[in-house]
C-alpha positions as CSV (number, residue, x, y, z in Angstrom):
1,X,0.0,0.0,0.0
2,X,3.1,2.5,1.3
3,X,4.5,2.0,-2.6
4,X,1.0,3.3,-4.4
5,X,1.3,6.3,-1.9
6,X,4.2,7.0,-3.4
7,X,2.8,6.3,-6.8
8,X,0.1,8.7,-6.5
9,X,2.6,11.0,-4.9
10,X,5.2,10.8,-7.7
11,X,2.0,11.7,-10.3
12,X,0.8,14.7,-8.3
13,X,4.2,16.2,-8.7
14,X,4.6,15.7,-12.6
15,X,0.7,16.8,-12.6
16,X,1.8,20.3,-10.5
17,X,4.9,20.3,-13.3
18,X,2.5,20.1,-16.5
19,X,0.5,23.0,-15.0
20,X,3.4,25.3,-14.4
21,X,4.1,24.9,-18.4
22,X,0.0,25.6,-19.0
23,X,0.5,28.3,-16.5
24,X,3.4,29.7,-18.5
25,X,1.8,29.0,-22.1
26,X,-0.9,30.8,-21.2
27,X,0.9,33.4,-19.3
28,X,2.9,33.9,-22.9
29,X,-0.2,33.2,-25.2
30,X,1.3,30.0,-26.8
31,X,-1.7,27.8,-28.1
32,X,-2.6,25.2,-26.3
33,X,-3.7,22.1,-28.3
34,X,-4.5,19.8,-25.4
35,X,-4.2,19.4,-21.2
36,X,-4.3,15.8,-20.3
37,X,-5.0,14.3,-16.6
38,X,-2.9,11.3,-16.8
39,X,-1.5,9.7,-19.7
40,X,-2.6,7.1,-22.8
41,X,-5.7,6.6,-24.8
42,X,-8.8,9.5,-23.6
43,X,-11.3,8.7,-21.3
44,X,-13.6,11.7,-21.2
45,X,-12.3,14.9,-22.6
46,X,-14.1,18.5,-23.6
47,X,-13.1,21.3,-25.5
48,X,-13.0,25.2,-24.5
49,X,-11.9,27.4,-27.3
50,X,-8.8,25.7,-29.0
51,X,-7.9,23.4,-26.3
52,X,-9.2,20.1,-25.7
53,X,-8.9,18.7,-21.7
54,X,-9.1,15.6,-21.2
55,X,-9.2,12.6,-18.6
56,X,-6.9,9.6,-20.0
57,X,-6.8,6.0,-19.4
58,X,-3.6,5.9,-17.4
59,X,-3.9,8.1,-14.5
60,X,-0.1,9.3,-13.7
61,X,0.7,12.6,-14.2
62,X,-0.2,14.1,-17.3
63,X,1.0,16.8,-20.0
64,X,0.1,19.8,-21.6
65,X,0.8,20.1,-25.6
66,X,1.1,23.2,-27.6
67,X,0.3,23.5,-30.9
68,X,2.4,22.0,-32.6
69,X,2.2,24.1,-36.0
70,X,2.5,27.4,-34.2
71,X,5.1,26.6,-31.0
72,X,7.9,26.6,-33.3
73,X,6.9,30.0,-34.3
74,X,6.7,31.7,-31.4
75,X,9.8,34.1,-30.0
76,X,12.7,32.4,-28.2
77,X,11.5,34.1,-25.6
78,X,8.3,32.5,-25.3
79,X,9.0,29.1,-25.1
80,X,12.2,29.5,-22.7
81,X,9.4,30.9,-20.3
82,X,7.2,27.8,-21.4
83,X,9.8,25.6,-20.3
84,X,10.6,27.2,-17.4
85,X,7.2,27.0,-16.1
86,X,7.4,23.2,-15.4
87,X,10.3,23.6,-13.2
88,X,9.3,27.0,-11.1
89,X,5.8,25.1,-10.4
90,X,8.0,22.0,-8.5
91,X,10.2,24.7,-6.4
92,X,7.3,26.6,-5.5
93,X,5.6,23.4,-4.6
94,X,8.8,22.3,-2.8
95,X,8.4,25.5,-0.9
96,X,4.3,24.9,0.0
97,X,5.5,21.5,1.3
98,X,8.5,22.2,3.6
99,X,6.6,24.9,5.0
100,X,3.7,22.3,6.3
101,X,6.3,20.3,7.8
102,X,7.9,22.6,9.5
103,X,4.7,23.8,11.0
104,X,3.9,20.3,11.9
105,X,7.3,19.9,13.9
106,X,8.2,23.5,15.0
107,X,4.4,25.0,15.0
108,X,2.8,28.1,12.5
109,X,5.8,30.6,12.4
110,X,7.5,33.6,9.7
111,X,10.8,31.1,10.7
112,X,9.2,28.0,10.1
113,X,7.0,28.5,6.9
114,X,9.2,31.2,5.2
115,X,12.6,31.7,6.2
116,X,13.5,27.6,6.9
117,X,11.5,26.3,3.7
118,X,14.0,28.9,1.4
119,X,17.1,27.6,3.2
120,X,15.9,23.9,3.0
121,X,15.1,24.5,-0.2
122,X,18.4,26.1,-1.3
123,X,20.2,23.4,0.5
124,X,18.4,20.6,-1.1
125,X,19.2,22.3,-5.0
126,X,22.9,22.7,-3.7
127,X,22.6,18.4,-2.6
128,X,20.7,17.8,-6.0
129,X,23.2,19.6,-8.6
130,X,26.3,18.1,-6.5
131,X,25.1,14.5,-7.2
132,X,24.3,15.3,-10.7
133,X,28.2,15.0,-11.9
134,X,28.7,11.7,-9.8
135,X,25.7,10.2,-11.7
136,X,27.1,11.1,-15.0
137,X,30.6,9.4,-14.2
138,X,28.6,6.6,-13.0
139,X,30.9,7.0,-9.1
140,X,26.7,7.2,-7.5
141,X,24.3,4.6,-8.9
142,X,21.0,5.8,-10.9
143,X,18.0,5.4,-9.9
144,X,14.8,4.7,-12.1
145,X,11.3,5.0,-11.5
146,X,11.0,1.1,-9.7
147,X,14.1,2.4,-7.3
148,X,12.4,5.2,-6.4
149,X,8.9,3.4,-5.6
150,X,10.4,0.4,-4.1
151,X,13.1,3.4,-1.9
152,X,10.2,5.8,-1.4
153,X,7.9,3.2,0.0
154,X,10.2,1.6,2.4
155,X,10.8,5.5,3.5
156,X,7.6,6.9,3.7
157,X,5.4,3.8,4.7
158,X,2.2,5.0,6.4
159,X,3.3,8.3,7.8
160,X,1.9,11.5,6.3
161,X,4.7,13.7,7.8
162,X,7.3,11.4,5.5
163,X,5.1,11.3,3.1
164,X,5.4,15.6,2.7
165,X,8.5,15.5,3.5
166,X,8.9,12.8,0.3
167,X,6.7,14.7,-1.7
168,X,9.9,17.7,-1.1
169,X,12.9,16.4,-1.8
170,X,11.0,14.7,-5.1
171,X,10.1,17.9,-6.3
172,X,13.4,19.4,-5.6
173,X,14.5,16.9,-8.0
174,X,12.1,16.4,-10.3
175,X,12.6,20.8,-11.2
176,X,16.4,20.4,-10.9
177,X,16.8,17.0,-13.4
178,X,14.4,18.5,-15.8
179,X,16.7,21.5,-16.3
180,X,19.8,19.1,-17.2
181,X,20.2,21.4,-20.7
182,X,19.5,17.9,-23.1
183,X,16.5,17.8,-25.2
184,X,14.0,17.4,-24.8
185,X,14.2,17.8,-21.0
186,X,12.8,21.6,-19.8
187,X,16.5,22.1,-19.7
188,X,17.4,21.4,-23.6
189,X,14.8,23.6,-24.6
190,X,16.1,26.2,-22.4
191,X,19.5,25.8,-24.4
192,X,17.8,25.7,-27.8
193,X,15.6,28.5,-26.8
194,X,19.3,30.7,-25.9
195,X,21.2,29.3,-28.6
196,X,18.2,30.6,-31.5
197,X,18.2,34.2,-29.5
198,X,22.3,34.3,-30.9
199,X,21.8,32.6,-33.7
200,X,18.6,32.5,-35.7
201,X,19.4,29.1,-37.5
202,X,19.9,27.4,-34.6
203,X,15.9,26.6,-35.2
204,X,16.8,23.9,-37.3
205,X,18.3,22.0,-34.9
206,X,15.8,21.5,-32.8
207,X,13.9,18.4,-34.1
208,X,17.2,16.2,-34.9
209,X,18.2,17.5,-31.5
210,X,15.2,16.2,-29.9
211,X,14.8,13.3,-31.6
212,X,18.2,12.3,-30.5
213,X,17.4,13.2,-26.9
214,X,14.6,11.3,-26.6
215,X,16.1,7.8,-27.9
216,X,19.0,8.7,-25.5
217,X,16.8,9.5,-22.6
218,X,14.5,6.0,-23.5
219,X,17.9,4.1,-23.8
220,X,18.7,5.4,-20.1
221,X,15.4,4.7,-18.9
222,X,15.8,1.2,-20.2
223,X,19.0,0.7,-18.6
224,X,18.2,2.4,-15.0
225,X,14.6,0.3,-14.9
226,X,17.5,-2.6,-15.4
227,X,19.8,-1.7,-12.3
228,X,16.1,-0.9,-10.2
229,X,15.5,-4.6,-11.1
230,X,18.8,-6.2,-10.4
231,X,18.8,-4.1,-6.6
232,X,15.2,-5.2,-5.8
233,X,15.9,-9.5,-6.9
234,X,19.2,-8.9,-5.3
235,X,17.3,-7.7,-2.3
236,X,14.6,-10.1,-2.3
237,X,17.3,-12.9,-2.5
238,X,20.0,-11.2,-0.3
């Protein structure tokens, strides 16, 4: 049961993610084709002006999808705020969520819901970047999505004060991996977005860019799912 809490826990944060971007697309009137709740084939769905939402099959998460013959045209500008949005929605969230802790263990304060949640927060960003380097050269293992169910469930159990404090740190890291600058992470676009404000024709590079990103991020995927696997038997077994 402790591992589906951190299922649905793990979905709320991509959900809060995907409205940061609609937030942002809106914010910088970039069409919006469609706003999903959860993934796959749709469910139910609806349609207000241009945008269709929708309830999918698959309920983790979900994704917001501009359209798709007028995002490329919109100013650099634009769409480095689009992407941004995803990641700003997590660290604010980070911040909503280590301020309800803190008021849980040290009681309703300025200190404890504002000043501690920022240097928490800071500190946890500082943690999250350090590690990023030592994942790269392969010193600290990777961890997939079975690691962090079968990790986060042994953690958080029953406990709702684990469980927000859970809920944190994974948002922390869910804004701070998302802005590793490789398409078609929030971060690549980001890049392509700066590299097209220099240099007009840098435009063209941005599907064989993504393309590339993608197959390489599926191919990690693949092989971290492996290593989740091979720690959980091993465990199992031990």
């Amino acid at each position: 049961m402790s591992y589906l809490i951190v299922f649905f826990i793990i979905g709320v944060l991509i959900f809060v993610h995907e409205l940061g971007h609609y937030a942002a697309a809106r914010l910088m009137g970039i069409p919006v084709a469609r706003v999903s709740v959860g993934v796959g084939g749709s469910l139910f769905s609806f349609r207000v002006g241009e945008t269709e939402y929708r309830i999918s099959r698959f309920p983790f998460g979900g994704y917001v999808m501009p359209e798709p013959e007028s995002y490329f045209d919109q100013q650099p500008l634009s769409r480095l705020v689009f992407a941004l949005g995803g990641p700003v929605a997590n660290l604010l969230l980070t911040l909503v969520l280590l301020a309800l802790f803190n008021a849980w263990d040290h009681g309703a304060s300025v200190t404890s819901m504002l000043g501690l949640p920022l240097r928490q927060a800071g500190i946890a960003i500082a943690m999250v970047g350090q590690s990023l380097p030592h994942l790269v050269s392969g010193a600290q293992p990777a961890m997939g999505p079975l690691g962090v169910l079968a990790e986060g469930g042994d953690f958080v159990g029953f406990s709702a004060h684990l469980a927000v404090q859970f809920a944190a740190v994974m948002s922390v890291n869910l804004a701070i991996l998302n802005l590793i600058p490789i398409p078609p992470l929030d971060g690549g676009r980001i890049l392509l977005c700066a590299a097209e404000a220099v240099w007009a024709r840098a435009s063209r590079l941005n599907v064989p860019l993504n393309v590339a990103g993608f197959v390489a991020l599926v191919a990690f995927l693949w092989w971290v799912t492996a290593s989740d696997l091979r720690r959980i038997i091993g465990r199992l077994f031990a």
